[in-house]
N, C-alpha and C positions, 0 to 999 in steps of 0.2 A: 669750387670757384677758381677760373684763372683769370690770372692777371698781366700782363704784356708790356713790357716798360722796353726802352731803346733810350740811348745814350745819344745827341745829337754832336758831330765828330768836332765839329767847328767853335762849337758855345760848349759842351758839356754840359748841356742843360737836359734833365730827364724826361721823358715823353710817354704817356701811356700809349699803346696804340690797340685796336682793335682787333688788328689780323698778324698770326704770326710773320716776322723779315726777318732773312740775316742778320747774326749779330744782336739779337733783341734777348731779354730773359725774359723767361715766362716760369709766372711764381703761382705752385697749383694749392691751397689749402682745403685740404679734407674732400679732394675730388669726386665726383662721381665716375662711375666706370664709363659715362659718356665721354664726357672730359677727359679721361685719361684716353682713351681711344683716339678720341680726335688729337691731341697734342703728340700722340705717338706715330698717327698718319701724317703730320707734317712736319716731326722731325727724324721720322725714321728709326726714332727710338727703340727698343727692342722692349713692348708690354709690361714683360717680368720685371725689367728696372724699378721702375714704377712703383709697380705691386707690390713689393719685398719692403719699400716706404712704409706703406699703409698697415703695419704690424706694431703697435705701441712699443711691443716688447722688444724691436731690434737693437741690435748692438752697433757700436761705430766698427767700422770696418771700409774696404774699399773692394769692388768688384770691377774687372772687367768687363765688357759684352759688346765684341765687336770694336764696332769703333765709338763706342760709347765709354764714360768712365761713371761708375757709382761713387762719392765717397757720402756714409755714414757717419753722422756726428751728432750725438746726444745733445740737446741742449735745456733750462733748467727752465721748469715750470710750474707755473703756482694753480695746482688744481684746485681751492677752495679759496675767494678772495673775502670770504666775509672770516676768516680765522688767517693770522698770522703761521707764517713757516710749514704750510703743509705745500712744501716743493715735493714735485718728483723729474723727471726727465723725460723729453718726448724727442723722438729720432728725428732728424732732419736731413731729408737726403738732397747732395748734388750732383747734376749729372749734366757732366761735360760732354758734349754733342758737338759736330763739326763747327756748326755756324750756330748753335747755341747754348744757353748755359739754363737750366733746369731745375728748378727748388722743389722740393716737395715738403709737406707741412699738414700733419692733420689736426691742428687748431692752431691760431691764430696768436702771435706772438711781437710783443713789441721788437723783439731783435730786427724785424726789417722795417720798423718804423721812419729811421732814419734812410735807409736806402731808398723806401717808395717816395719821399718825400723832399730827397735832394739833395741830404745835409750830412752829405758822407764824401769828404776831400777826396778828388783824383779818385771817383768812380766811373767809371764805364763800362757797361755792359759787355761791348766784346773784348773787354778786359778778363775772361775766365779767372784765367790762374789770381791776380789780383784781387778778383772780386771775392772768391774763395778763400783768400787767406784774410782779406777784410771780416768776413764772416766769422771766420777765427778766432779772430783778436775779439770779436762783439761777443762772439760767446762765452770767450774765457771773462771776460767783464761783467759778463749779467753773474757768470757764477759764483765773483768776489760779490758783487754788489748785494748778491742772495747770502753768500756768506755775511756779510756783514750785517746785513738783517737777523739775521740768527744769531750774529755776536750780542746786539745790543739788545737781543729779545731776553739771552741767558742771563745776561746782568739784570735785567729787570725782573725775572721769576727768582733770580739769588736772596731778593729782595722779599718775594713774598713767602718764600718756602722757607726762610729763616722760623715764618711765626705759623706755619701753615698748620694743619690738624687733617687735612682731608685728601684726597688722593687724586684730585682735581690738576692741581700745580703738578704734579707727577708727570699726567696725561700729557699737559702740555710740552714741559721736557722731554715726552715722550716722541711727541711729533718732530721735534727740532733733530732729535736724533735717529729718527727715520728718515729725514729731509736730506740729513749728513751723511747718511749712509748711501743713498741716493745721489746725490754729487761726488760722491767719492768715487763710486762705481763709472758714472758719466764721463769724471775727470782723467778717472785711468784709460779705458776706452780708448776719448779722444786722445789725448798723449802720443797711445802711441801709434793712432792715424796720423798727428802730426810727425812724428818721426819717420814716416814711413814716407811721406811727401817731402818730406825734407831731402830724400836723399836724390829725388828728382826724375824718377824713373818712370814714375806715374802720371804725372803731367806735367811739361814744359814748364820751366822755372824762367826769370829772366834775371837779370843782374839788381834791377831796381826792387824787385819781388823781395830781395832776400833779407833786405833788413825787417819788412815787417812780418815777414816769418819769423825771423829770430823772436820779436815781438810777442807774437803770438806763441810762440813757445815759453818766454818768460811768464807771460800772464797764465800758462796754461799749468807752469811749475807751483807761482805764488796759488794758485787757487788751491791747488793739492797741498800742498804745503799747510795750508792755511785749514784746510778743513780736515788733513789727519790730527792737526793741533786742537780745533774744537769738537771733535772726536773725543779726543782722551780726555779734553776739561768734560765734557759732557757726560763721561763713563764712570769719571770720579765724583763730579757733583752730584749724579744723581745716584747714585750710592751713599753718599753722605747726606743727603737730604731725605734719603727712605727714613735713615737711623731718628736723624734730627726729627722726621713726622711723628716717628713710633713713639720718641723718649717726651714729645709734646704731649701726645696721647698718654703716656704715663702718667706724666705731673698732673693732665688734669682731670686721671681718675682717679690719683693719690690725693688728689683738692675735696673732690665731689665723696669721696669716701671720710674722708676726717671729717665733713660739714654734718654728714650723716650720723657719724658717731658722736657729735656736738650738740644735736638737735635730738637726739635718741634719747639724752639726759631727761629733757624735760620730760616729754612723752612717757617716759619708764615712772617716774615720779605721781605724774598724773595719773598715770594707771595704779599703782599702787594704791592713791589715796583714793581713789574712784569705786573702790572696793568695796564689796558692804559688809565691813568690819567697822567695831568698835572703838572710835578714838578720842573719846574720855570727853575731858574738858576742851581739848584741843580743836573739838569739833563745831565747838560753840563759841568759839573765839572768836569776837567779830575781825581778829586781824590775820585770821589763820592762813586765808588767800594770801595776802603780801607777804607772809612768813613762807609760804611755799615758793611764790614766785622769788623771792630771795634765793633761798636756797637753790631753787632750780637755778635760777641763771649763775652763781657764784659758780654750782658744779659744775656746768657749760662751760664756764670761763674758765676755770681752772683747768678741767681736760683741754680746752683750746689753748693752751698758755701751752702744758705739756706734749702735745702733740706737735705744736710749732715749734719747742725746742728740740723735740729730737728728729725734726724736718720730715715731719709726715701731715705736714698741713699747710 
């Protein structure tokens, strides 16, 4: 699918338009090889840019080609929306062109929500260099904001895995911490694509540019920062919450075992006297039943008495 937006110079009001113009960005998601052809014929782009997108697995990085520029930057994505925290990262390429500026995207993400729709300060299309570092700063943002979905997902499984028995609440730690491992990887990446822009060699920087660079490098620190720290809470919790599953699993087969040997009383008794053996006058006692059930449950009670005192019930 492409999409063709232009900046109007006068209003800075945003405009889709139909056909590519100077100066316009064209936003391709999950292209077909028609579509890339054609956006390649009329920007002169050089095919292979393009293409090198289209690979889930790419890493961020920055290529030249000609008079074209690639930059690569992972950004976070939530492959499964009916379960919480199953992020991973999908490449997202720019490619700075004479008279245009190029996204490419193979699914569909709200990071450009706000730029299709307006509501992104001091946007303009043939603003390249700016528009790319705005990009930046959105992404370093979705990846705190994913982080912190993750924060308050771990406190909430802290909560169940306290009482858990099953291997379930694990699974989901599980994911949270394939999600982390996955940002952290993306986080590194871009970094040091940001650093690498930073130092201005790659694309024309301007004076106004540079603060929200800086910007975008601070949010790019805090996400890392933040997600080597739920890293290690997440490497110690769920280490300590295996223990905590297992030593549940203990107690309550030390439960189910004493009850066993509780209820064994009666049943051994029963059998005993079920026997067909001899027993006198006691057999013809009309209270011989309540005499036994006495006895049986007094022994019950007493092993249960015993058992609970030396904490094996």
């Amino acid at each position: 699918m492409i999409r063709i937006y232009k900046t109007e110079t006068l209003t800075g009001k945003l405009n889709q338009l139909n056909e590519v113009e100077p100066n316009c960005w064209i936003h391709l998601v999950h292209p077909t090889l028609e579509e890339v052809k054609e956006v390649c014929e009329k920007t002169l782009v050089d095919q292979r840019l393009i293409a090198k997108v289209l690979d889930e697995e790419e890493l961020s990085r920055i290529e030249v080609e000609g008079e074209a520029t690639l930059i690569v930057v992972n950004i976070p994505y939530l492959i499964d929306h009916s379960h919480k925290n199953k992020y991973r990262t999908l490449p997202l390429g720019i490619i700075h062109a004479n008279q245009y500026i190029i996204t490419i995207l193979m699914k569909e993400n709200k990071l450009f929500d706000d730029f299709e729709n307006g509501n992104v300060r001091e946007f303009y299309t043939e603003k390249k260099t700016r528009f790319t570092i705005q990009l930046l700063v959105r992404i370093s943002q979705g990846y705190l904001m994913g982080l912190d979905e993750m924060n308050k997902d771990i406190q909430r499984q802290e909560h169940i895995l306290a009482k858990a028995t099953k291997n379930q609440e694990l699974l989901e730690m599980l994911n949270i911490e394939k999600s982390l491992v996955y940002f952290m990887g993306g986080l590194k990446y871009n970094q040091a694509t940001l650093e690498k822009l930073s130092k201005g060699t790659i694309i024309p920087f301007y004076e106004e540019d540079m603060d929200l660079l800086e910007d975008a490098m601070i949010e790019s620190n805090q996400a890392i920062e933040m997600a080597n720290i739920y890293k290690e809470i997440m490497s110690s919790t769920t280490e300590t919450y295996a223990s905590i599953i297992s030593n549940n699993l203990n107690v309550l087969m030390k439960f189910l075992a004493g009850i066993t040997i509780v209820f064994s009383i009666p049943t051994m008794i029963a059998s005993f006297m079920g026997m067909n053996v001899p027993l006198g006058d006691f057999a013809t006692n009309p209270a011989s039943f309540f005499i036994l059930a006495l006895i049986s449950l007094g022994l019950a009670l007493l092993i249960a008495y015993w058992l609970k005192k030396k904490d094996m019930l």
